[in-house]
C-alpha positions, 0 to 999 in steps of 0.5 A: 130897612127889613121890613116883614111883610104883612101877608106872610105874617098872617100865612104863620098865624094860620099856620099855627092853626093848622098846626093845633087843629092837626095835633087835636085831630091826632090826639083825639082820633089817632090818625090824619084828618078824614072826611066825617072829622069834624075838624076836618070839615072845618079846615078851610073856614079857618083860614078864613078872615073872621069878616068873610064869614056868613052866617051860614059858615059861622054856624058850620065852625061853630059847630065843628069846634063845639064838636071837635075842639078840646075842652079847653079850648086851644083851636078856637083860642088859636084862631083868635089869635091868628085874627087878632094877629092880622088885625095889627096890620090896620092899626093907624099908627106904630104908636097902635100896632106897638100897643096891640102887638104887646097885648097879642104877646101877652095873651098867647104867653097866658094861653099855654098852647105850644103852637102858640107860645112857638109863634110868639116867640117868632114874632117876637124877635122880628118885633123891629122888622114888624113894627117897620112895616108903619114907618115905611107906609105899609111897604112890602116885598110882594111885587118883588116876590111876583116877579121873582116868581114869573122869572122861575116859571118862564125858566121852568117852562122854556126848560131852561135857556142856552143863550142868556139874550133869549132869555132876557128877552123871554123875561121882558115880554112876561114881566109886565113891559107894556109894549107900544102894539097898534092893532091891525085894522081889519079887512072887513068891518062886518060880514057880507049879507047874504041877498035874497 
């Protein structure tokens, strides 16, 4: 069964919000984003789930997009989507997440934003592989995709391997065996005092 990950559903949400905040930026300034940009300044809150924000933060992206946004409003818009994407994910049930899937689809066709529109669509045709992330228990291919990773990273680093048992070797003490090791007991149990 394919199941579409959860963290990379959420890595599309934000990046459709980038994709707006870079096209608004652009638009509205005719070059990338620069330090006194205001959404610029807010790129990283953003990205931010909208319950790791103090009281501080909220007041800053308020800010920048009450500066920066359009007047219709398309980044906010699209950052509301993006975290209402995310919380499909918490829904109890695949009765639920199929429920509030269809109102999330529904709300970014009403939006009209390209991005938007773009990212529906993508999630609307991997909809069997999304809802299936309930029947299997939330499972994911994340501890694949780390292994995956450290197995590139020992073979990046170790320059490539002419013998294929040094190899596997190297692989199995990075990849998370726990090995059987007893400590040495020290010489001494404590440092000598000096006399007087």
């Amino acid at each position: 069964m394919r199941v579409l990950d959860a963290f990379h559903v959420v890595r599309l949400g934000f990046a459709a919000v980038d994709d707006v905040r870079r096209r608004i930026q652009h638009e509205q300034t005719g070059h990338r984003g620069r330090r006194d940009d205001p959404l610029y300044g807010i790129r990283r809150l953003l990205r931010r789930r909208h319950d790791h924000h103090s009281d501080k933060s909220w007041a800053r992206l308020l800010a920048g997009l009450d500066t920066g946004d359009t007047a219709d409003e398309q980044l906010a818009r699209t950052w509301v989507a993006a975290q209402d994407l995310r919380l499909i994910h918490h829904a109890g049930d695949r009765a639920r997440a199929a429920a509030a899937l269809y109102r999330w689809l529904a709300y970014c066709a009403d939006a009209d934003i390209p991005e938007l529109t773009r990212l529906a669509r993508t999630i609307d045709s991997w909809r069997v592989e999304f809802l299936a992330y309930f029947d299997t228990g939330g499972i994911s291919n994340g501890p694949t995709e780390a292994v995956n990773l450290l197995i590139k990273k020992i073979k990046r680093v170790g320059h490539g391997f002419r013998n294929f048992n040094n190899y596997r070797l190297r692989l199995l003490l990075h990849c998370g065996v726990d090995w059987d090791t007893i400590h040495a007991t020290p010489l001494r149990g404590r440092l000598p005092r000096s006399v007087a």
